[in-house]
Backbone bond lengths (Angstrom), bond angles and torsions (degrees), N, CA, C in turn:
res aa  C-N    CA-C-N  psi(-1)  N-CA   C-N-CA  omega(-1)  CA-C   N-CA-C  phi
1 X - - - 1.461 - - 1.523 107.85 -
2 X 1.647 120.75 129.52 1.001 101.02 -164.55 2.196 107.81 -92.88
3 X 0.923 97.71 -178.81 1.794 105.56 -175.01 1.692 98.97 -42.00
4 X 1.442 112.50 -70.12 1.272 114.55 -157.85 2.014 113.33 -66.22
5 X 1.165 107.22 -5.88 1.656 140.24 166.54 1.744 92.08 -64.53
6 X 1.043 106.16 -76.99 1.770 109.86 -155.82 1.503 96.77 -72.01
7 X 1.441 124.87 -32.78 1.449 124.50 177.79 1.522 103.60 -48.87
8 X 1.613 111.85 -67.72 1.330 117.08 -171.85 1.403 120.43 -70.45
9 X 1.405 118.33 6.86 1.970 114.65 177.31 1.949 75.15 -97.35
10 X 1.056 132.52 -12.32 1.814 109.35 -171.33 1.329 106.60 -73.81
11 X 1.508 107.82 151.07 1.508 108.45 -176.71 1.885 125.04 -75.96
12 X 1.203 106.69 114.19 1.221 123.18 166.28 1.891 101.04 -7.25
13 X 1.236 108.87 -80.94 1.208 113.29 -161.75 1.450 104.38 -113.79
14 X 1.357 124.88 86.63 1.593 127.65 -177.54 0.771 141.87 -59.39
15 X 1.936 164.34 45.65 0.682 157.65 -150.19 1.221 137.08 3.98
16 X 1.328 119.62 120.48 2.132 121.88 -151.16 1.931 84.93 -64.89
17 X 1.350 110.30 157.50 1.199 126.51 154.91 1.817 125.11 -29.63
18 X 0.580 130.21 112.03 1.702 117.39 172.64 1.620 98.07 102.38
19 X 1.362 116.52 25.30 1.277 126.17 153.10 1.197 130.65 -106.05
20 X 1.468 98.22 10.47 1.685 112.22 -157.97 2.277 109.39 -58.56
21 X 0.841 120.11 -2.70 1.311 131.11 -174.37 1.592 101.35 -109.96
22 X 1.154 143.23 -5.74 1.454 143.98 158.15 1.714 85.13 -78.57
23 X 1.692 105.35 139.35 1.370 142.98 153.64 1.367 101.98 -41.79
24 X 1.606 139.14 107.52 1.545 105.66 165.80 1.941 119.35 -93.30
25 X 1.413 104.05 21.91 1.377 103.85 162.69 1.339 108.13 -107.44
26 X 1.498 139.93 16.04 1.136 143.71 137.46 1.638 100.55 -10.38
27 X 1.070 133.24 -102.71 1.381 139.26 -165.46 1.505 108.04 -158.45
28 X 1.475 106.06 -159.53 1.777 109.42 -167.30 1.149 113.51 99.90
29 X 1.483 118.13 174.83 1.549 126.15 -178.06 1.296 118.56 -114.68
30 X 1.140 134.27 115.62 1.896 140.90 -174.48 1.875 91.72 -50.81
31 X 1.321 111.24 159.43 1.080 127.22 176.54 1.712 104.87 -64.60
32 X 1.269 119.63 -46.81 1.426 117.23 177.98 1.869 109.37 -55.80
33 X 0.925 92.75 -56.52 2.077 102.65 172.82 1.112 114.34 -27.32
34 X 1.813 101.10 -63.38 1.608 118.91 -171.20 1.648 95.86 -61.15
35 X 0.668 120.12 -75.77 1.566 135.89 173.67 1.770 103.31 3.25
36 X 1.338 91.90 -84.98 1.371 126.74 169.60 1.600 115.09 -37.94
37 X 1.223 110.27 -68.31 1.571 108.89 164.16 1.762 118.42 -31.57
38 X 1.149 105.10 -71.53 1.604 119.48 -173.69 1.767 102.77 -54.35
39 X 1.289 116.66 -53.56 1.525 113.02 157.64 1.813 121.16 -34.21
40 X 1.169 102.22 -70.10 1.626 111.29 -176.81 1.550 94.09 -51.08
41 X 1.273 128.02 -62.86 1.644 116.84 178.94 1.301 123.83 -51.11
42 X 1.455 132.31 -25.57 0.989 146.29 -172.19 1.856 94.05 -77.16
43 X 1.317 128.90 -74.11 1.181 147.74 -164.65 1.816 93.02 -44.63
44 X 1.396 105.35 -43.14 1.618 107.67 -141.73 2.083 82.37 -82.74
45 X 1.547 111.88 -9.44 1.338 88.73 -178.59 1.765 109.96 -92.14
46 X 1.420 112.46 17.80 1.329 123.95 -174.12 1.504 119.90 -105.72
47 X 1.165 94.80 124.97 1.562 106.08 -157.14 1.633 114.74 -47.47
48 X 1.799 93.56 -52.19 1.434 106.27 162.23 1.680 136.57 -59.28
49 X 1.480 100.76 -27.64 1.806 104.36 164.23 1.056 119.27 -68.99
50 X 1.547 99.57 -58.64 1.502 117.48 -150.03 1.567 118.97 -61.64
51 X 1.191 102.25 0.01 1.957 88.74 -170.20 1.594 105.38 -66.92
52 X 1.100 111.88 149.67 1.769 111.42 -176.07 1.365 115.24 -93.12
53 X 1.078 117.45 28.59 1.950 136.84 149.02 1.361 104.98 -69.94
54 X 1.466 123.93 -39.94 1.745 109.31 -151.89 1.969 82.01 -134.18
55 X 1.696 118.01 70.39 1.155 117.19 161.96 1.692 126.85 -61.41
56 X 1.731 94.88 -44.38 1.837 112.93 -179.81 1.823 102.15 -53.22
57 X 1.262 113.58 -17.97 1.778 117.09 -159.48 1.362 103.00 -83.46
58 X 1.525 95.24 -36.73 1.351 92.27 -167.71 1.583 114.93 -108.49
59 X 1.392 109.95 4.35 1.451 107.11 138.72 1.009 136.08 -96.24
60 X 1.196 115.94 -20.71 1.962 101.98 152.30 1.252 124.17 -49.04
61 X 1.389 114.48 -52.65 1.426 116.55 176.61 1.522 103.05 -52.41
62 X 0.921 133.57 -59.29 1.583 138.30 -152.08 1.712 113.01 -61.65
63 X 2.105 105.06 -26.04 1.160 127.29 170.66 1.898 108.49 -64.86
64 X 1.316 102.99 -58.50 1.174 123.38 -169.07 1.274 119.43 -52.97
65 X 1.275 92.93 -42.70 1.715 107.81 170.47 1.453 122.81 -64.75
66 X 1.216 101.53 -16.63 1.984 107.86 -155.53 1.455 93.43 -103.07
67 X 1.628 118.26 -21.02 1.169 123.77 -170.11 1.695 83.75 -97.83
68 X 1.076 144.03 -65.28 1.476 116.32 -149.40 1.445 93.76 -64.41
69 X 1.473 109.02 -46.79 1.863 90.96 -171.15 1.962 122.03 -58.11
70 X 1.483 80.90 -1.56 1.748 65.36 168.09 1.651 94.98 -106.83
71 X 0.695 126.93 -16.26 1.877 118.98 -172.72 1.910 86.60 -69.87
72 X 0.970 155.41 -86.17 1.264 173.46 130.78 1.261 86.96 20.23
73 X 1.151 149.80 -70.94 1.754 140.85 173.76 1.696 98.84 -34.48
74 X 1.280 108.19 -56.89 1.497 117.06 -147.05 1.966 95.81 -71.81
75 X 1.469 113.53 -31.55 1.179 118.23 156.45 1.431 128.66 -44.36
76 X 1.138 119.57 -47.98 1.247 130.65 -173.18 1.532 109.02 -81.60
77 X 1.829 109.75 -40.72 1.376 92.29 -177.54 1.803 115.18 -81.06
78 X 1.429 116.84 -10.64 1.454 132.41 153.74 1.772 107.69 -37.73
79 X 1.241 101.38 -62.20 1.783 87.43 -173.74 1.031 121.00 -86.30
80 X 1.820 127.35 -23.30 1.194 129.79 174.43 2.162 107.61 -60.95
81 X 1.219 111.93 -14.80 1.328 121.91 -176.28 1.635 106.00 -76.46
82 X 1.800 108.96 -36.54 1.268 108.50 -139.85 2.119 83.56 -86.40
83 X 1.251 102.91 -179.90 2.012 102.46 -167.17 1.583 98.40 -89.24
């Protein structure tokens, strides 16, 4: 699985410290989801996406997007690691 894979199954919104006894697959949205969500809203305010004929279009894109911006995170935290 690659980095930007395990980045995006982490939870969007993590549970504060001293919650450690809440389930954290209870529910919520993975960072890729969230991602993805805010994309699809973004698209749907575009004149050219948004018409609701071409829904599949604009969730691929909205996927695609959530995935490079995490590959491109996973870049950055790659060199900020390296000495």
């Amino acid at each position: 699985m690659t980095m930007s894979l395990v980045r995006g199954s982490e939870p969007a919104f993590p549970l504060p410290r001293g919650n450690e006894n809440i389930d954290p697959k209870v529910g919520g949205l993975t960072k890729r989801e969230f991602i993805a969500a805010m994309a699809v809203q973004g698209l749907l305010t575009n004149q050219e996406w948004g018409r609701p004929d071409n829904p599949h279009a604009i969730v691929a894109a909205a996927v695609l997007s959530a995935d490079c911006l995490l590959a491109e995170l996973d870049k950055g935290a790659t060199a900020e690691q390296k000495p």
